[in-house]
Steps between C-alpha positions, in 0.01 A plus 500: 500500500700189593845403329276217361230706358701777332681160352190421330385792390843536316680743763905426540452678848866660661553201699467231187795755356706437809437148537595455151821673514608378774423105366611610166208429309271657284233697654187388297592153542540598875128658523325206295674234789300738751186533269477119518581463900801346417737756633387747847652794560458556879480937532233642688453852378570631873857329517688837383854388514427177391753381155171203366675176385317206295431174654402265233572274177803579246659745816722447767451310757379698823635506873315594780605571850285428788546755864309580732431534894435201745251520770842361690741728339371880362745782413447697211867606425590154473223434228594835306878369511366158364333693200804698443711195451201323310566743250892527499482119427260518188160404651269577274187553716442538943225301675442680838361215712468689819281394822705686751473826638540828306289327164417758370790724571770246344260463181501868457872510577578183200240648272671863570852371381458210235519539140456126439051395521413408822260254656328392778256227649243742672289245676829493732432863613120463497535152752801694717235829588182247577698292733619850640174650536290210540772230656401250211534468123156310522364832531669637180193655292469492151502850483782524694704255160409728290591840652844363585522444122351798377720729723838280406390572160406866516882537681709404188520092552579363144409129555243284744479135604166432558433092543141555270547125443475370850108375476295269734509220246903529462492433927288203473705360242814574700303363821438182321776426356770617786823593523819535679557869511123623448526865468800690495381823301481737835218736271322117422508452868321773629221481231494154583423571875253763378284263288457225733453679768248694311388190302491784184670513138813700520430829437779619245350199265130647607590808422762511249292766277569764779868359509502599137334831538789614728750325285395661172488880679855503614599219226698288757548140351326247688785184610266254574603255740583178561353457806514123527811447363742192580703586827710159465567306242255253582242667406589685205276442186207406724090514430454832734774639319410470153146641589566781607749535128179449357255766667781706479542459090108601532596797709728634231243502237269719740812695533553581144158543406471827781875586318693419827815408501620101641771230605444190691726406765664136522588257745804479738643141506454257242757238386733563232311276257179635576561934421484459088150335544374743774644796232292355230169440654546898684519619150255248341241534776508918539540591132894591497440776771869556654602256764630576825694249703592452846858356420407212436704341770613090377548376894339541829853492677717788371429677820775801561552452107138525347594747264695299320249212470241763403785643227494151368161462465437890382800410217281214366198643543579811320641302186165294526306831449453673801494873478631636904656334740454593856822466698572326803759578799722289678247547788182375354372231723701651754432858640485844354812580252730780537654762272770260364246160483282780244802543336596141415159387459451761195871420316421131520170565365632724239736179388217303462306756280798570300625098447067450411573768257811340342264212471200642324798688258468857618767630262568810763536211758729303288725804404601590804626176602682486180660857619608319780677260382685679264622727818587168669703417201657847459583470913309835473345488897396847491212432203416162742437705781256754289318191296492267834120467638645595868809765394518558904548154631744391197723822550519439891596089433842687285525780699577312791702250376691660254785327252833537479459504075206765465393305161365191677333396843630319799323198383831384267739777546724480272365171309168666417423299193330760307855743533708210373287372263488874352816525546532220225228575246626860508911405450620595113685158547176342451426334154172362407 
């Protein structure tokens, strides 16, 4: 049975008890938020070193890291060294996005070492092989979708996009009513190609009950996605857009009724003023099934520094409801990232999730920046180091520029104002 289907039959299955430690909550609680579909915990039963984590309402919010080959750059060491370091920095889950060479070889290879759920978009594989073998992904069979999916799932894969909601009326709508960017969803694309060419329905919304038979064997949560989401600002919020949110909120009840497990996936750039209302309508529109955002990113022109307008966007986002946040690297836009652009993507990421926590009152949240302060007060830089979201970055800043006085930074020296105001609070001269 599926996570969500022991849930309702009254089961607190090994994973709820690890989820719920780790979040620190109570475990029945914990497997009535799954019960309802309001909480997903990503673990296919073939992922044997796999730790599960929660990814809903009343827990943390999530992180995600996305690697992966390119068909311009492909080497599998470098992908297994991005994982590594996803997981040093605290992501929380792995996308492998891979359409070089070696697919199958560097899934096998992530799936091998991660204890954090991983996920993948297998119409990426399934397009790569047609255009291989057949020199075109006009040629991709429907057949060919599915055993890409079955065989990701039968290997251990935790999650799946699948863009379900990408339908022939969504297109004309988009068609008609234009915009700037079109598609920028590279799994919307190639289904996109597919159905006009083919003038057919896309086949994973045909089809979805044998995308739910595969799902509910292996119980891999479905991430449904956003395939026509805004990829500029000006055209966040837009009639395409919202209708796919809306086939996709009828997906999820199909989901739930075959006891498979869901989350939708959210758009990329929206303005600032526009990510509470796109939060609220997810959640209104597909039953408060976990929500899954691309950043957002608040600007089209952060180029070189996209992760941080995506770790603005993912801050408010995440105190506006969302459940995961899916990171982005200082590359995005720009080419493939490297070890160290996986490695700040995730820690900016994981600010956002914790300052969204902080915001929706997360007493563990809260605490700990309360523990910090109180080591910044009691010039105590060994505790900052161990409470510090990146311990390896803030030790290297003071281990390279090291103070003359080892109780304060090289910021002030010797005028650090906490030391002297201490200093003054702490003198038996003092009277109140």
């Amino acid at each position: 049975m599926t996570q969500l289907k022991k849930a309702r039959s009254g089961v607190i299955t090994p994973e709820m008890k690890k989820v719920a430690e780790n979040e620190q909550v109570d475990a029945v609680w914990l497997r009535d938020q799954v019960a309802k579909g309001r909480v997903v915990i990503p673990a296919n039963r073939r992922h044997h070193r796999l730790v599960p984590c929660g990814i809903g309402e009343g827990l943390f919010v999530k992180v995600n890291a996305n690697i992966g080959t390119s068909s311009d750059r492909s080497v599998l060491e470098d992908e297994v060294a991005k994982l590594r370091v996803s997981m040093e920095a605290g992501a929380d889950t792995v996308m492998d996005l891979s359409t070089g060479s070696q697919i199958d070889a560097t899934r096998a290879s992530i799936l091998a070492e991660s204890t954090i759920p991983v996920g993948t978009v297998p119409i990426y594989q399934a397009v790569v092989e047609t255009v291989e073998e057949k020199g075109g992904l006009i040629h991709l069979s429907v057949d060919k979708m599915f055993e890409v999916i079955e065989k990701q799932a039968r290997e251990g894969v935790d999650f799946i996009t699948v863009h379900c909601g990408l339908t022939r009326a969504a297109l004309e709508m988009l068609r008609k009513q234009g915009r700037i960017t079109d598609i920028v969803s590279r799994g919307g694309s190639f289904l996109t190609t597919w159905m006009l060419h083919h003038d057919r329905e896309n086949p994973l919304y045909e089809n979805y009950d044998r995308l739910l038979d595969i799902a509910r064997e292996y119980d891999v949560t479905l991430s449904l996605g956003d395939a026509l989401r805004p990829g500029c600002l000006a055209d966040a919020t837009d009639r395409a857009q919202i209708h796919e949110l809306m086939t996709l909120g009828h997906l999820t009840q199909l989901a739930w009724e075959r006891d498979v497990q869901v989350m939708i996936e959210g758009p990329g750039h929206v303005p600032l003023d526009q990510i509470e209302a796109n939060v609220i309508l997810q959640k209104k529109l597909c039953h408060h099934a976990p929500f899954y955002v691309l950043g957002p990113l608040v600007t089209d022109i952060a180029a070189g520094y996209d992760h941080v307008a995506c770790a603005i966007g993912g801050a408010l986002a995440g105190a506006a409801g969302a459940d995961f946040l899916c990171y982005v690297t200082p590359a995005e836009h720009l080419c493939l990232p490297s070890v160290e652009d996986v490695r700040e993507g995730v820690v900016v990421t994981k600010i956002a999730a914790h300052a969204a926590d902080i915001a929706k009152g997360n007493k563990i949240a809260i605490e700990r920046d309360r523990q910090m302060a109180v080591a910044r007060k009691n010039l105590d830089w060994e505790t900052q180091m161990k409470l510090a979201i990146d311990p390896k970055k803030a030790r290297a800043y003071r281990e390279q520029n090291p103070p003359t006085d080892d109780d304060v930074c090289t910021m002030c020296g010797k005028y650090c104002a906490i030391k002297q105001v201490k200093e003054y609070f702490t003198s038996p001269d003092r009277t109140d």
